[in-house]
C-alpha positions as CSV (number, residue, x, y, z in Angstrom):
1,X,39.9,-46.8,-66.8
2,X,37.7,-48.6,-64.7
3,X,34.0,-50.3,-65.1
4,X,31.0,-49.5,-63.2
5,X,28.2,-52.5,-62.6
6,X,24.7,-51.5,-62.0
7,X,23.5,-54.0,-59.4
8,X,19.7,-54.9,-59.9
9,X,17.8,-54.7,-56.4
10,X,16.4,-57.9,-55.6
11,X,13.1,-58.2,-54.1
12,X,14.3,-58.6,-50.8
13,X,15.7,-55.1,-51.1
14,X,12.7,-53.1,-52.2
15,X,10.7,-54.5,-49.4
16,X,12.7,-53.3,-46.9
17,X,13.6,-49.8,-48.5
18,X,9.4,-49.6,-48.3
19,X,9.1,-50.9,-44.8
20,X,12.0,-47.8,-44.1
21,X,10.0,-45.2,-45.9
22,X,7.0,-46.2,-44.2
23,X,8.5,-45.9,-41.1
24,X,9.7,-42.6,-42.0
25,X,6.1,-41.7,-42.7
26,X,4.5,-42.8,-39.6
27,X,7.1,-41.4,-37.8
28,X,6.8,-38.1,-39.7
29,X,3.2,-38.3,-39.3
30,X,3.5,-38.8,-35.1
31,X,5.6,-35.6,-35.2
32,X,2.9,-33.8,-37.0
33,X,0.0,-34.7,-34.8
34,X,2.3,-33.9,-31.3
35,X,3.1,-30.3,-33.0
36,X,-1.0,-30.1,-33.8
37,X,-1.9,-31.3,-30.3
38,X,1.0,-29.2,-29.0
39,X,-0.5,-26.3,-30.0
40,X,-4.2,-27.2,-29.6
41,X,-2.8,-27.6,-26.0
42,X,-1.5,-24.0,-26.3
43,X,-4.5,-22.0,-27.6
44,X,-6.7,-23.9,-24.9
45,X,-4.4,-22.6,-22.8
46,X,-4.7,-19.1,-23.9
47,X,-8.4,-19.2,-24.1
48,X,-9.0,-20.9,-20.5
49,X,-6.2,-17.9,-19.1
50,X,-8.0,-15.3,-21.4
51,X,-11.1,-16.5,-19.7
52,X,-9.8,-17.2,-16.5
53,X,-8.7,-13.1,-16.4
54,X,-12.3,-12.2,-18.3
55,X,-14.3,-13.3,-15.3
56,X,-11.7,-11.9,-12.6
57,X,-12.1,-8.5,-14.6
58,X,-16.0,-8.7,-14.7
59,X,-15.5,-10.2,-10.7
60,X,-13.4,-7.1,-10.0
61,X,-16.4,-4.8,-11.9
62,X,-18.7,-6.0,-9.7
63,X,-17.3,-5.6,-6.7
64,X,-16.6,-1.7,-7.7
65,X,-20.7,-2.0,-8.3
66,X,-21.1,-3.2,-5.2
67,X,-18.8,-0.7,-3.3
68,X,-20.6,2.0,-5.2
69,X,-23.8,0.9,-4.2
70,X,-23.0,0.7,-0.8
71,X,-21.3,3.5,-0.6
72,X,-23.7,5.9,-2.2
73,X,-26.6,5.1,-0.1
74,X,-24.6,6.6,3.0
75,X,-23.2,9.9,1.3
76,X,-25.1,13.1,2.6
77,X,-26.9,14.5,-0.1
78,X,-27.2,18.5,-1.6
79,X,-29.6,20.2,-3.9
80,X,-28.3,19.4,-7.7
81,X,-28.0,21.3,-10.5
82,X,-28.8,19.2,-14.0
83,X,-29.9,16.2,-11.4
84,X,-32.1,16.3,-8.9
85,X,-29.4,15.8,-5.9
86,X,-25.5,15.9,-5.7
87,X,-23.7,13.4,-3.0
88,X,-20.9,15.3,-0.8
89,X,-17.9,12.7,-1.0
90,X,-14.6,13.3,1.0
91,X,-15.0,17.4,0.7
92,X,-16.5,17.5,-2.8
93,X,-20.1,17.3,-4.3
94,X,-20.7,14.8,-7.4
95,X,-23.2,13.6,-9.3
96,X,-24.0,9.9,-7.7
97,X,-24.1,8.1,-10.8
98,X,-21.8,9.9,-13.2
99,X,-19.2,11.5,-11.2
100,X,-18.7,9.1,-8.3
101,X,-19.1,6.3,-10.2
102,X,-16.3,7.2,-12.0
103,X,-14.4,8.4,-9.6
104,X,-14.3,4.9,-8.0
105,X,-13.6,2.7,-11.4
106,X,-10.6,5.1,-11.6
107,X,-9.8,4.2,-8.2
108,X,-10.3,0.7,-8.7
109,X,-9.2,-0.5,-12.6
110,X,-7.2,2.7,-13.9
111,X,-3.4,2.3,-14.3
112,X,-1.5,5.8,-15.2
113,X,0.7,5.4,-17.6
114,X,4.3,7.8,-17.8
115,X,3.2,9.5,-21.2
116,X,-0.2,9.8,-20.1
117,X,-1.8,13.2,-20.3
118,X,-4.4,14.8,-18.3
119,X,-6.6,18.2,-18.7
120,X,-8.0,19.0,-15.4
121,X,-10.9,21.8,-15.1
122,X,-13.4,23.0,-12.8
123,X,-16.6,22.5,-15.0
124,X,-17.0,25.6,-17.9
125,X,-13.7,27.2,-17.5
126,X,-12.6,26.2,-21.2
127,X,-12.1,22.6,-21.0
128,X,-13.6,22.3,-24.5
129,X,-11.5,24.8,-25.8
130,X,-8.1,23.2,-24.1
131,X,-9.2,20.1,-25.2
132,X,-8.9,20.8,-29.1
133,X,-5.7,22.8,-28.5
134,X,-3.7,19.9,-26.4
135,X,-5.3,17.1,-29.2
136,X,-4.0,19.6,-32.1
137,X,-0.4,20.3,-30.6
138,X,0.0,16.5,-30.0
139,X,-1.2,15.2,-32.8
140,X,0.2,18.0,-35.6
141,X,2.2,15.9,-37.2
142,X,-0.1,13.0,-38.1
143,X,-2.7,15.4,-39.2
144,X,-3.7,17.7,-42.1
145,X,-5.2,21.1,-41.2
146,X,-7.8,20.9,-44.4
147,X,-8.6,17.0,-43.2
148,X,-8.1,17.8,-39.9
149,X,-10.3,15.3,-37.2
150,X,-11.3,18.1,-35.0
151,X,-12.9,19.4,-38.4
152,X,-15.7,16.3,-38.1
153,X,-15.1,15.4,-34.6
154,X,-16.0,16.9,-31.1
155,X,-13.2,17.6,-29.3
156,X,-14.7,15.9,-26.5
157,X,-14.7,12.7,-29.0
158,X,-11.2,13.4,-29.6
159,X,-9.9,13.7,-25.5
160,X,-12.4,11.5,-23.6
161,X,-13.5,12.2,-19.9
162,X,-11.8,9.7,-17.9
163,X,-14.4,9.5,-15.2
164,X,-17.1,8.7,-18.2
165,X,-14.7,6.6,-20.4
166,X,-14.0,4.0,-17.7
167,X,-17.0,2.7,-17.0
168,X,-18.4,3.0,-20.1
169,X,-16.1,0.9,-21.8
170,X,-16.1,-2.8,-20.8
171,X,-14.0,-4.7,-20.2
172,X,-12.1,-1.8,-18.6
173,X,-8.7,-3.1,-19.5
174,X,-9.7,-2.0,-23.1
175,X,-8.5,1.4,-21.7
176,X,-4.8,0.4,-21.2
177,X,-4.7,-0.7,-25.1
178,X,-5.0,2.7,-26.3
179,X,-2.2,4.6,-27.9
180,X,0.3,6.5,-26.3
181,X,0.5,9.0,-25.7
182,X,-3.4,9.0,-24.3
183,X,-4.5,11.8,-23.9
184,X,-7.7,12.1,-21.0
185,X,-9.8,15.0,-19.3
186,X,-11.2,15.0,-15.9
187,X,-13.0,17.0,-13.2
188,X,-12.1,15.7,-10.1
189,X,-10.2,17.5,-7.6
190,X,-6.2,17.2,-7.2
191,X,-7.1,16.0,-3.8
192,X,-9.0,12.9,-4.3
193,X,-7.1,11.7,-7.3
194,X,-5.7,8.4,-6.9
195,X,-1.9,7.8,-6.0
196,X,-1.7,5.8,-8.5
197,X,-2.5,8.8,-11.1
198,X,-0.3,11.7,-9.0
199,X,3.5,9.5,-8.8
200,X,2.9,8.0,-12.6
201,X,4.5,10.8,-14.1
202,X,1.8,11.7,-16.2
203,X,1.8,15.4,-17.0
204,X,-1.8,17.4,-15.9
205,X,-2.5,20.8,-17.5
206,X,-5.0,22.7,-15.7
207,X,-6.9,25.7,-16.0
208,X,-8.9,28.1,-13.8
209,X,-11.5,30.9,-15.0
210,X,-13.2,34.0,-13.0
211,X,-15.3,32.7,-10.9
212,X,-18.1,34.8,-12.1
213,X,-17.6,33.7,-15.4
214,X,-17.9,30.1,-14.4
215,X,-21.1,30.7,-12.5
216,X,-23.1,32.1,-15.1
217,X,-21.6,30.0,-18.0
218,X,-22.4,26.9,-15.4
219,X,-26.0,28.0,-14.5
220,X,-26.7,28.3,-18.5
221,X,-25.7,25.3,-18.7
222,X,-26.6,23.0,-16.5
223,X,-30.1,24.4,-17.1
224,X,-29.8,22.9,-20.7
225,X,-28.5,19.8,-19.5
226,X,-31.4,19.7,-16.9
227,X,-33.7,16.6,-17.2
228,X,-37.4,18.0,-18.5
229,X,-39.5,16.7,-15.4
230,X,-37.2,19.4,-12.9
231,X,-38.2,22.6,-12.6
232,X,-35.8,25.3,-14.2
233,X,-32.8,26.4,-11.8
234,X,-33.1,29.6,-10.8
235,X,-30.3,32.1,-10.8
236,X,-30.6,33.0,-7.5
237,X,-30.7,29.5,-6.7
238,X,-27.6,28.8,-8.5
239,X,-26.2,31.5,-6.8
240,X,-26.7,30.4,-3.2
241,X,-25.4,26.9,-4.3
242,X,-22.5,28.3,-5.8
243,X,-21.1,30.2,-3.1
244,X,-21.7,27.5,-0.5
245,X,-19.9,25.0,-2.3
246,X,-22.8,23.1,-3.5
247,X,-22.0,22.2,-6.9
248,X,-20.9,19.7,-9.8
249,X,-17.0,19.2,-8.4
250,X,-17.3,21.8,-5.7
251,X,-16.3,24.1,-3.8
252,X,-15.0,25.9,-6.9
253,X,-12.4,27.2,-4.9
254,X,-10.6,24.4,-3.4
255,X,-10.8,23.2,-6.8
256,X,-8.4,26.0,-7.6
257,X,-6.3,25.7,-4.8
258,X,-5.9,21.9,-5.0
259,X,-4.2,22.0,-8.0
260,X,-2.5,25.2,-7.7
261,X,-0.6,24.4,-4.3
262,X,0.2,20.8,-6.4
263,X,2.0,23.2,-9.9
264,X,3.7,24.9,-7.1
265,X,5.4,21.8,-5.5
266,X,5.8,19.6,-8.8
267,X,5.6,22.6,-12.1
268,X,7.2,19.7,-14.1
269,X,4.0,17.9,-14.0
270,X,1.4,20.2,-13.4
271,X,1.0,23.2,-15.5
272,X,-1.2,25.9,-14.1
273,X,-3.1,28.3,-16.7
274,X,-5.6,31.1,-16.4
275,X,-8.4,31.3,-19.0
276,X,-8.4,35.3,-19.0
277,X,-4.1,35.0,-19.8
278,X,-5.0,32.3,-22.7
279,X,-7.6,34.6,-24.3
280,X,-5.4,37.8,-24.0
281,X,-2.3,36.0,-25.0
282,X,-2.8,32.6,-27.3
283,X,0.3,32.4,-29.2
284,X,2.6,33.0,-25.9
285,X,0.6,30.4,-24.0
286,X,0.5,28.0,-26.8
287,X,4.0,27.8,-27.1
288,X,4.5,27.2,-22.8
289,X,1.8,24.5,-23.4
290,X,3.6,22.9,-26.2
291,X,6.8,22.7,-24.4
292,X,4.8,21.6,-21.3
293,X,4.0,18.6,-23.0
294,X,7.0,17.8,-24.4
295,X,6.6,18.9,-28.0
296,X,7.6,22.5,-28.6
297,X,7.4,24.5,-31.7
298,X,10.2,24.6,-34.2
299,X,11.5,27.4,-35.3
300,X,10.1,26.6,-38.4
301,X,6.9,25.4,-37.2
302,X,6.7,29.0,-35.7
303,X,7.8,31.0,-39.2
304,X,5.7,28.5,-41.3
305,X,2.1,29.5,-38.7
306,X,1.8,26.0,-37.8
307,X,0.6,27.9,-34.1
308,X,-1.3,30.7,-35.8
309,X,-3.2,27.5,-37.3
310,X,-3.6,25.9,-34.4
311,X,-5.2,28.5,-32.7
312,X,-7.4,29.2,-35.4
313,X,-8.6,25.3,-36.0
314,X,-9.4,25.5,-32.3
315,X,-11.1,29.1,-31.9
316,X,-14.3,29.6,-30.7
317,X,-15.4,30.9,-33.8
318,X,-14.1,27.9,-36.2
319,X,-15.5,25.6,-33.7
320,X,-19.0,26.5,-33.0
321,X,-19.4,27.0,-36.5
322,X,-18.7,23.3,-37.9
323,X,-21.6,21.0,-38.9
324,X,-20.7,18.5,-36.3
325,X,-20.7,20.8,-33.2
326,X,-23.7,22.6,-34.7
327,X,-26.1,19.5,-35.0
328,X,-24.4,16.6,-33.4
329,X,-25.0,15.2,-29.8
330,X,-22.4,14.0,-27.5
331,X,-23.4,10.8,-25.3
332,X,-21.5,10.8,-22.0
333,X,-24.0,8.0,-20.6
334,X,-27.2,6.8,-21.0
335,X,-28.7,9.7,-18.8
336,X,-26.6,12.2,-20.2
337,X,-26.7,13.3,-23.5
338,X,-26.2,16.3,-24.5
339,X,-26.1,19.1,-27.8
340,X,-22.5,19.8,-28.8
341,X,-23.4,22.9,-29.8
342,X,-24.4,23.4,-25.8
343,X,-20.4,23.0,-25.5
344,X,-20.3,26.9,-27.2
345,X,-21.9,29.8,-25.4
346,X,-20.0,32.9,-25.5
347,X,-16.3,32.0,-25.1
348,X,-15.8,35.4,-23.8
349,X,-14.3,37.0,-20.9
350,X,-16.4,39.3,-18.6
351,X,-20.4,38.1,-19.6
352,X,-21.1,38.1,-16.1
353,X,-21.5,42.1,-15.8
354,X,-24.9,40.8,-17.9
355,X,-26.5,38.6,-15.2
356,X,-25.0,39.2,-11.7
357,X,-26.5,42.4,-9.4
358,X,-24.1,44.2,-7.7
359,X,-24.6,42.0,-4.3
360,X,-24.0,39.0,-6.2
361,X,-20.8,40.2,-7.7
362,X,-19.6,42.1,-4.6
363,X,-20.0,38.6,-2.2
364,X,-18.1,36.6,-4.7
365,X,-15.3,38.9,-5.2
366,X,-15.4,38.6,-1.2
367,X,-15.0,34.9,-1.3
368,X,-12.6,34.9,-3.5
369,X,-10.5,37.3,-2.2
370,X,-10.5,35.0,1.3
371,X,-10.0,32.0,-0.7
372,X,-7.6,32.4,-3.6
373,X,-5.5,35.6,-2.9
374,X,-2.8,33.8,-3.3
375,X,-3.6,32.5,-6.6
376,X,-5.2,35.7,-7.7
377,X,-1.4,37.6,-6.8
């Protein structure tokens, strides 16, 4: 069996074993501060290239400013309806500082994504109302119907105008950080939405309403909506405006057409309703919509009234009757503000037999006939 000698270190030793270790240190301690100004190299590098596309954002935003601007001054102008004058852009009449305005960020800083979702309307013919249904079928399962949002929320706070979104929301990009699938509204006409928005993919459900229906529920309220220092807006007045094409997103009828010759040549992405077939027939409707967007009803949705409950949470008369679209205002803009419970008049089909003479209802048939028969068959 063999010995083992423990060797005592000599001085000699222990010196250099400290000179190694504090070598090791140091060189320990170099690696350290390269990793530390490594990375403080890094985040300077992400702040100067966050700030670096900051200030080409807010340069871009300007120059849409300065487009508007321009542009605005040289538009021919009409008689308005909640403002004193509408601009006549491209074949359609907007508001200068709401509607075109938006028009152009869209045209400008709005990327479409695939899943995106879009309501198109002709102002009052049910967007409201087609708003809480598509935001309920989209979102049933992540919601409760006792805790439901559209109980505490407008449903204008829960699908945003994109037109009024945009532009109210800086930085713009903001907009592309939402989740999918987003879900949007807008008034503008098929026709002078941007490429960009038409070959994305993105699904648009649209809906039409009688037009004498729309021009009564429109004169009401726009007249609401209608700054205090303007004189009241005649019927009459309306009237004449209406049927020349003079109003918020007119002509009402190309409106129509625009996005009904569009359902015709791509149904996969545009879905064409009527307001009058959605009142007579909700459940039937509900379910096309559903499967429209890509989510359709179970069977067992269907046998458990998951659409029954749908179209109850987002009748006229659940709506109107909740606290928040009963006493809450919805701010589209600095200018515009308005009473959500301005959002519920009637929801009914045929009020106009109460306000239009029998020339008033005889020449819009007329029009109508000439410019929709089509549609109409």
């Amino acid at each position: 069996m063999g010995c083992s000698y423990h060797i005592p270190k000599t001085n000699i030793d222990l010196e250099e074993e400290a000179e190694d270790s504090v070598e090791t240190l140091t060189s320990y301690q170099c690696l350290v501060n390269k990793t530390n100004e490594d990375n403080l190299h890094s985040q300077q590098n992400l702040v100067n290239k966050t700030c670096d596309e900051g200030n080409k954002e807010e340069a871009d935003y300007q120059k849409t400013i300065k487009r508007f601007e321009e542009l605005v001054a040289s538009l021919p102008k009409g008689k308005g309806w909640m403002t004193e004058h509408l601009v006549y852009y491209k074949g359609c009449w907007l508001t200068a500082y709401g509607a075109l305005k938006g028009l152009m960020f869209i045209q400008d800083h709005f990327k479409a994504q695939p899943t995106d979702i879009f309501l198109a309307t002709f102002p009052k013919c049910g967007t409201t109302w087609l708003k809480a249904l598509i935001f309920a079928t989209m979102n049933r399962s992540r919601y409760d119907f006792p805790s439901h949002p559209l109980l505490s929320a407008s449903p204008h706070d829960c699908v945003p105008f994109l037109d009024a979104y945009i532009f109210q929301n800086n930085p713009v990009s903001s907009i592309h950080f939402l989740p999918s699938p987003r879900l949007f509204a807008t008034h503008i006409p098929y026709d002078l939405l941007p490429n960009s928005m038409i070959s994305s993919g993105s699904r648009f459900v649209y809906i039409c309403r009688n037009p004498k229906d729309v021009l009564v529920s429109k004169w009401v309220f726009m007249n609401k909506a209608r700054p205090k220092e303007l004189p009241p807006l005649s019927l009459e007045d309306a009237f004449e405006l209406f049927c020349k094409g003079v109003s918020h997103y007119g002509p009402f009828w190309d409106h129509v057409l625009g996005y009904w010759k569009a359902s015709l040549e791509s149904p996969e992405i545009i879905l064409f309703l009527k307001y009058e077939e959605m009142m007579r027939e909700p459940f039937v409707l509900l379910k096309r919509l559903a499967e429209f967007l890509g989510q359709p009803f179970s069977l067992e949705e269907e046998s458990d009234g998951v659409v029954h409950e749908i179209i109850r949470l987002c009748s006229f008369e659940n709506l109107s009757s909740l606290e928040v679209n009963k006493t809450k205002v919805k701010r589209f803009s600095n200018q515009l503000v308005i009473d959500n419970c301005d959002f519920f008049r009637k929801g009914r089909v045929g009020d106009w037999e109460n306000h239009l003479t029998k020339e008033m209802i005889e020449r819009l048939d007329q029009i109508t006939e000439e410019k929709l028969e089509m549609v109409l068959d």
